[in-house]
C-alpha positions in Angstrom: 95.4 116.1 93.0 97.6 119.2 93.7 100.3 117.3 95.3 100.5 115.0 92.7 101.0 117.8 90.5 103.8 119.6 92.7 104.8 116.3 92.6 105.5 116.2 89.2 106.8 119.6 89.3 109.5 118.6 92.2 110.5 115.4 91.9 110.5 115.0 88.0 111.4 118.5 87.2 113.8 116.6 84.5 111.4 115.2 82.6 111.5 117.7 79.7 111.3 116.8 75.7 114.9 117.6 75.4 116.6 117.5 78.5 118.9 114.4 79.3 116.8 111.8 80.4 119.3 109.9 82.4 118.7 112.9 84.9 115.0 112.0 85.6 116.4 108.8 87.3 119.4 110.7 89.1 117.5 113.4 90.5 115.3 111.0 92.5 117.5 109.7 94.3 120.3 112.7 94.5 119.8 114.9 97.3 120.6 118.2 95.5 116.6 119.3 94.7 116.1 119.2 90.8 113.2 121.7 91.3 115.6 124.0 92.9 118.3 123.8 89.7 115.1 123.8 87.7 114.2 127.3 89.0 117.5 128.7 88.5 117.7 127.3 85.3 115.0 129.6 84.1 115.4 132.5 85.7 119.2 132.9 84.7 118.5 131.4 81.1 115.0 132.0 80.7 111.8 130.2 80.6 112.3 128.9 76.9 115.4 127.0 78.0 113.1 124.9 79.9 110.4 123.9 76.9 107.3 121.7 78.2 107.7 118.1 78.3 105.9 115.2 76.7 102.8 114.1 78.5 103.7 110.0 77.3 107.4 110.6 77.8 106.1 112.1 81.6 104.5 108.6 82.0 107.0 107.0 80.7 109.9 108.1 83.1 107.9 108.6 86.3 107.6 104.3 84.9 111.0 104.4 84.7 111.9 106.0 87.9 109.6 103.9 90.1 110.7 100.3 88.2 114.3 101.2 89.3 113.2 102.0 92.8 111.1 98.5 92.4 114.1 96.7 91.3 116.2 97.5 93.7 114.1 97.0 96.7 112.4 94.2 95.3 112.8 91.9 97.9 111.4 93.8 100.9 108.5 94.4 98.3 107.9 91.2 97.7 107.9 90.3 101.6 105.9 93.4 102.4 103.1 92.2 99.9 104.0 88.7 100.8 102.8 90.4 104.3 99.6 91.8 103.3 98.0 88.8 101.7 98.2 87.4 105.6 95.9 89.6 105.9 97.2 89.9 109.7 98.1 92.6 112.2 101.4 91.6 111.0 105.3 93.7 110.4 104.9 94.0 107.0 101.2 95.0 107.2 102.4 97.5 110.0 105.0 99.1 107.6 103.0 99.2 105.0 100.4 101.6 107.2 103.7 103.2 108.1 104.6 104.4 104.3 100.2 105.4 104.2 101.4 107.3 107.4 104.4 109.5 105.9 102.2 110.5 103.0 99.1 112.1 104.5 101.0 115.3 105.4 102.2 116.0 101.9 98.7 115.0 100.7 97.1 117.8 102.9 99.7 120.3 101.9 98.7 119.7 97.9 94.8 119.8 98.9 94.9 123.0 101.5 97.8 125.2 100.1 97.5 124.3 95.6 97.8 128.2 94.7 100.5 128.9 97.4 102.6 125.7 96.1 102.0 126.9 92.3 103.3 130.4 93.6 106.6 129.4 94.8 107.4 127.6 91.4 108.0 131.3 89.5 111.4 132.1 89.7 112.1 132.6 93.5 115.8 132.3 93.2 115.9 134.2 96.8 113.6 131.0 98.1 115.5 128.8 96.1 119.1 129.3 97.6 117.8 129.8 101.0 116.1 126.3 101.2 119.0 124.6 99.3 121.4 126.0 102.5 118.4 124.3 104.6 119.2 121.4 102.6 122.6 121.4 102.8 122.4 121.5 106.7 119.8 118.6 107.2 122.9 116.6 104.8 125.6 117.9 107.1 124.0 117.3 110.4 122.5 113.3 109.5 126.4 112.6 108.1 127.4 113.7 112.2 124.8 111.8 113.9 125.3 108.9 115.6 124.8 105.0 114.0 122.5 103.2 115.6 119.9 100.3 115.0 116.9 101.9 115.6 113.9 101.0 113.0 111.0 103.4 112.0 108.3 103.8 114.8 104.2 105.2 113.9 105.5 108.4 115.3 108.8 108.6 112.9 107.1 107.7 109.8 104.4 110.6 110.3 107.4 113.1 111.3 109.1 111.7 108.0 106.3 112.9 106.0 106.2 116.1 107.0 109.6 116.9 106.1 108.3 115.4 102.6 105.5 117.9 102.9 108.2 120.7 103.0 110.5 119.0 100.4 107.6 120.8 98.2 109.9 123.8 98.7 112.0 124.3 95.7 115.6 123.7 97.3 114.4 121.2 99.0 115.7 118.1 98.4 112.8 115.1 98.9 115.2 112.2 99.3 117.6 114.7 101.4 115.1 115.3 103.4 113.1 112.4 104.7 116.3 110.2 104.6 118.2 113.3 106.9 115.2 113.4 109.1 115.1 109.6 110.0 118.7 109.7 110.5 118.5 112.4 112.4 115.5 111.0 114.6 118.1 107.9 115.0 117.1 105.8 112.6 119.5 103.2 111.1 121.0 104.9 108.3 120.2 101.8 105.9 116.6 101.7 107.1 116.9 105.3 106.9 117.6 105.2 102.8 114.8 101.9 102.6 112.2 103.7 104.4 112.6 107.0 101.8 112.9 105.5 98.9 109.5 102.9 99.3 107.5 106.0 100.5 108.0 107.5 97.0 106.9 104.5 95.3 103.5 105.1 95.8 102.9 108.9 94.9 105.2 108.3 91.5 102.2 105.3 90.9 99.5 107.6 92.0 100.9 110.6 89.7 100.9 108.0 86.8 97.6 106.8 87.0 96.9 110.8 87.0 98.1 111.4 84.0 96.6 107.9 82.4 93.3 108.7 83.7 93.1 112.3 82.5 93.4 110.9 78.8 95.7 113.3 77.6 98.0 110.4 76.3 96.1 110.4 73.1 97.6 113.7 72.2 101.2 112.9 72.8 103.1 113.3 69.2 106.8 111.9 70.8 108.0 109.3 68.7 108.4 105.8 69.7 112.1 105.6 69.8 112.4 108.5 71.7 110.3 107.3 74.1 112.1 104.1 74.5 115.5 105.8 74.5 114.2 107.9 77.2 113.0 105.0 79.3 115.7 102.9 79.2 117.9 106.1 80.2 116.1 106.6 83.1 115.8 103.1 84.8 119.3 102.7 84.2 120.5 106.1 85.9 118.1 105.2 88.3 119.2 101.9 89.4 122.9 103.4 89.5 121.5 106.8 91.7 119.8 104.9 93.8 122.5 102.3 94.9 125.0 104.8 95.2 123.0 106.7 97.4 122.5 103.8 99.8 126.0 103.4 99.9 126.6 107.2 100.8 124.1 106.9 103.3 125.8 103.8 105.0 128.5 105.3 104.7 128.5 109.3 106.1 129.1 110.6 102.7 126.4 113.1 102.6 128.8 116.1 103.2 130.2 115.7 99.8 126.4 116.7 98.7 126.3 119.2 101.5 129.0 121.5 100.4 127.4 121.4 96.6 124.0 122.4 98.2 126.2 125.4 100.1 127.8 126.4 97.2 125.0 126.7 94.7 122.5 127.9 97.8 124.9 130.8 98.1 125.5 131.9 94.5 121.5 132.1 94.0 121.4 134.5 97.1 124.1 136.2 95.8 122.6 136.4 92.2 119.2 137.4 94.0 120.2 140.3 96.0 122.5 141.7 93.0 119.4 141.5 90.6 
């Protein structure tokens, strides 16, 4: 599915053979756009810098990204499934159509506009700093709105997927994004950060059964302790990056993110328009 693939592409741009693989679970969860640094990264060091990953080691820490998210929110998993075997008109069985919701317009981005999405991943370091100052603005305006107790409506959770849609952007920061959006829309920060991080949950699953089913696993030569050492890497950075972003969140510390977004947005215009 091309938004799987973009997914893959934005969200787990980390997950190279020889790149840190405690990043894969940090850049989840960080709002700073990994696809965004990604991008600069090869156009101001070249594309070798950036060799192709591991297919199994893919797997592996998409796994790895997705358990942490699991672990940390696996209480209101458990009730929402809990929910579901009701099999009511129930809250957890509305939430759960709520997350279905926030991913259909991402879905028809990937199905109606592949080539286009495959075309801004080239080196657009022009795109690239303009969309992380988009960023950085979303982070500086949800840090200045106002707490309140709202919870996600229908309406919200479709409005939160579009700006997950145009997180596709390289710059754009998916967890930035939806979480400054629902803030923004006056959503409880907390809920805010909740709502985010289970929407992922499912397109991570859905990009691993992609690559499972397209039996390409076979041909993966990464060694087993690699593999492992990448893992573990990952769920633990992840468990740590996501936690401390909930706490930022609850807390108005997004700025902090803000000005970095700013500051790297800038120099790539700046290294653009010199070029």
């Amino acid at each position: 599915m091309p938004f799987l693939r973009s997914l893959r592409q934005k969200n787990n741009d980390s997950f190279r053979s020889d790149y840190p693989w405690h990043c894969s679970g940090l850049t989840e969860f960080l709002p700073v756009s990994s696809s965004g640094h990604l991008e600069l990264t090869k156009v101001i060091f070249g594309d070798n810098s950036v060799p192709e990953e591991s297919l199994m080691m893919t797997v592996l820490l998409h796994a790895a990204t997705a358990l942490s998210t699991i672990v940390i929110f696996r209480k209101d998993i458990l009730e929402l499934l809990g929910g579901l075997f009701q099999f009511k008109n129930n809250e957890q069985f509305q939430y759960s159509l709520k997350i279905v919701i926030s991913m259909i317009p991402a879905a028809a981005v990937g199905v109606l506009f592949e080539e286009e999405i495959d075309a801004l991943f080239g080196g657009q370091v022009l795109l690239v700093g303009c969309m992380l100052l988009v960023t950085g603005t979303l982070l500086f305006l949800a840090d200045r709105a106002k707490h309140t107790d709202k919870s996600v409506s229908t309406l919200n959770s479709f409005v939160i997927g579009i700006a997950q849609a145009i997180a596709i952007l390289p710059g754009i920061s998916r967890s930035g994004a939806t979480i400054s959006t629902s803030v923004l829309l006056g959503i409880d920060r907390a809920k805010a950060a909740r709502f985010s991080f289970l929407m992922v949950v499912p397109l991570i699953l859905g990009k691993m059964a992609k690559d499972i089913l397209s039996g390409d696993l076979a041909s993966s030569t990464t060694e087993p302790t690699l593999l492992i050492a990448g893992f573990a890497a990952a769920f633990i950075s992840g468990l740590i990056a996501c936690q401390w972003m909930i706490s930022l969140v609850r807390k108005s510390q997004l700025k902090y993110f803000s000005f970095y977004c700013y500051a790297v947005g800038l120099a790539a215009i700046i290294y653009a328009i010199a070029s």
